[in-house]
N, C-alpha and C positions, 0 to 999 in steps of 0.2 A: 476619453479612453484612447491612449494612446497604443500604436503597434509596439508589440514585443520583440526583444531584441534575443528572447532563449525562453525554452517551456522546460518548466521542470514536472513531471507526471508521478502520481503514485502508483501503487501496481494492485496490491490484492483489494477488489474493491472498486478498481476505476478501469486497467486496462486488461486483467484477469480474475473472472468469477474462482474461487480458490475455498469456497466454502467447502466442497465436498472433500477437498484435501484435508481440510483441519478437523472434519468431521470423523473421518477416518484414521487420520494419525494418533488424536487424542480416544480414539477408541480402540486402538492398538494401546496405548501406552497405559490406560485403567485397566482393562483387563490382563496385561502384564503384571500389574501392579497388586489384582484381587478387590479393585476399586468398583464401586458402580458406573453409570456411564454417566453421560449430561447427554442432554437434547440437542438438536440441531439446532434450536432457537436461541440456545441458549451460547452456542459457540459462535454464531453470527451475531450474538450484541455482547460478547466479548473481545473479539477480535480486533485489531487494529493498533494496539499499543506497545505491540513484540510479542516476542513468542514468549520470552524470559514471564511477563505479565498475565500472558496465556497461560503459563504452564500454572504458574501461580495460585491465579484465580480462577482456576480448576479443580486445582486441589481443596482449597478451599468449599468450594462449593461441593462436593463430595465428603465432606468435614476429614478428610485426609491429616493428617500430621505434616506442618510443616519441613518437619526433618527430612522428608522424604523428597524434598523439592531436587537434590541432585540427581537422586538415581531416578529420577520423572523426566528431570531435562535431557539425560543421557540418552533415555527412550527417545525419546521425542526427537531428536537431531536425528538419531538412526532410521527412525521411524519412515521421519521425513524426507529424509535423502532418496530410499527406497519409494515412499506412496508421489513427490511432487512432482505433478502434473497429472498424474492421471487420473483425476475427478474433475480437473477443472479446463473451465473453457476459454479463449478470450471472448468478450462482449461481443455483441453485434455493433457495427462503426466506428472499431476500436482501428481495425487497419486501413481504413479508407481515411478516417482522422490523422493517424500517422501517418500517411501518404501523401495530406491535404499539409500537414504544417513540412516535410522533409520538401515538399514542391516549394514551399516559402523560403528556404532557407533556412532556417532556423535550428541551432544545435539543440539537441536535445537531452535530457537527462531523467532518471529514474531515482526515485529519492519514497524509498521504504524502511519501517520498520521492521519488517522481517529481517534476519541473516544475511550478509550479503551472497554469500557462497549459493544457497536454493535459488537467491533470486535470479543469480545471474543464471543458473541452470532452468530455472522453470523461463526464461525468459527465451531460453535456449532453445527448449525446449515445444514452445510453442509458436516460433519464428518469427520472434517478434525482437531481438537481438539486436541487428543490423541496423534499427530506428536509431539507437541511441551511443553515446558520445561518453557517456558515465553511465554505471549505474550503482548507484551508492546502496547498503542497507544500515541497519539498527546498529550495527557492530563496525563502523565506520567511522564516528566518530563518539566525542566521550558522553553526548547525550541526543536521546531521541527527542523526533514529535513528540508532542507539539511544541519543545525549545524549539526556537528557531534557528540555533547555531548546524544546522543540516541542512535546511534551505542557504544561510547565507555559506556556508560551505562552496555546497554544489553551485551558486552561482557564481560564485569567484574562480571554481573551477572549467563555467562554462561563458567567463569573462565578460559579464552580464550585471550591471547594476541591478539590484533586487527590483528598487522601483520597475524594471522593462523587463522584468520574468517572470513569467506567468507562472502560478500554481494549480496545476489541474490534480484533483483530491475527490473522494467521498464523503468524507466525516468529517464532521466539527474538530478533529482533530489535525487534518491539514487548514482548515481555515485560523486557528487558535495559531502554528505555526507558521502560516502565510502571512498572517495581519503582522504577528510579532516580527517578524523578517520586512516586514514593506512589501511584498510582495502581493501584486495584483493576483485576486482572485474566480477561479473556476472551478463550479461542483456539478459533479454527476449524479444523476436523481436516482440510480439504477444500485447503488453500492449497500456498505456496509457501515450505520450509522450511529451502533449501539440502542437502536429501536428507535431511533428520532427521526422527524421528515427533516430531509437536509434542505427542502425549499423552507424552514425557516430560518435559517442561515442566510446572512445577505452575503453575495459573490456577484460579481461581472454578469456573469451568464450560468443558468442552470440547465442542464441539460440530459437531454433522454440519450443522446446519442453522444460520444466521439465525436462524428464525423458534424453536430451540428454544430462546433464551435464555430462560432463568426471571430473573425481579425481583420482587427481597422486595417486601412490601406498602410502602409510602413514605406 
């Protein structure tokens, strides 16, 4: 295991709890709509593959008409502009973690499939900004996780051979696109996994905390 030369992080899931936002957005946008609701459970093992996918398979799941997927997404962005941040937290060892790799040296970058526009405000939002060097969303380039053309994006951006950048993620979905990129892997035990345990996912290190990452001597 060799030291990393740049960390690329995910956001809803690894360095902000964001469930309660999407709880509430899509519970704005059905009851606009005259939709029933869905569960909390059920938007936490949806979550993770954009909002576009969110909004989706939602409607779905409420047996909605597909046709209605524009004036759903239209809700949803305005929705969301207005509700993000204010249900969600960041993690406990999320900033002590960023503090621990920015003492390293290390550039950092943000690589989500949400929006990029929210993220950079919920990022803003929460003060946790100033960590990072990029921060990329869904609508950044022409495809998301788990392609891995967003990982190797963002490392060429943060001038970093995939092999020495580290992906820190929740879900089999940044693992699916770390492995396809070459990119060394780190998962958080604490996220959002679409109901699966992410310690059966093989990665570097799993972890309860941020701040436990271990990094080789560099």
């Amino acid at each position: 295991m060799t030291a990393p030369q740049a960390c690329i992080l995910d956001l809803d899931g690894t360095l902000v709890d964001t469930l309660g936002d999407f709880v509430a957005v899509l519970g704005r946008v059905l009851s606009d709509l005259g939709l029933p609701t869905v569960t909390r459970d059920f938007v936490e093992h949806t979550i993770g593959r954009g909002s576009e996918h969110l909004v989706r398979t939602t409607l779905a799941a409420v047996s909605a008409e597909a046709a209605l997927f524009e004036r759903a997404w239209a809700l949803y962005q305005q929705h969301y502009a207005a509700v993000n941040g204010e249900h969600a937290t960041v993690y406990p060892g999320v900033v002590e973690g960023l503090e621990a790799l920015r003492a390293r040296g290390l550039p950092l970058a943000v690589l989500t499939n949400k929006p990029s526009a929210p993220a950079r405000e919920l990022l803003k939002r929460k003060g946790l900004d100033g960590y990072f060097r990029h921060v990329y969303g869904g609508d950044d380039f022409a495809r998301k996780k788990p392609d891995p053309l967003p990982l190797l994006k963002t490392c060429e951006a943060l001038s970093a051979p995939p092999a020495a950048t580290w992906m820190v993620g929740d879900s089999r979905n940044d693992a699916e696109a770390a492995r396809a990129a070459g990119c060394p892997l780190v998962l958080v035990t604490y996220g959002y996994n679409h109901g699966e345990d992410i310690r059966a996912v093989a990665a570097l290190q799993h972890l309860d905390r941020l701040d436990a990452l271990q990094l080789p001597a560099g």
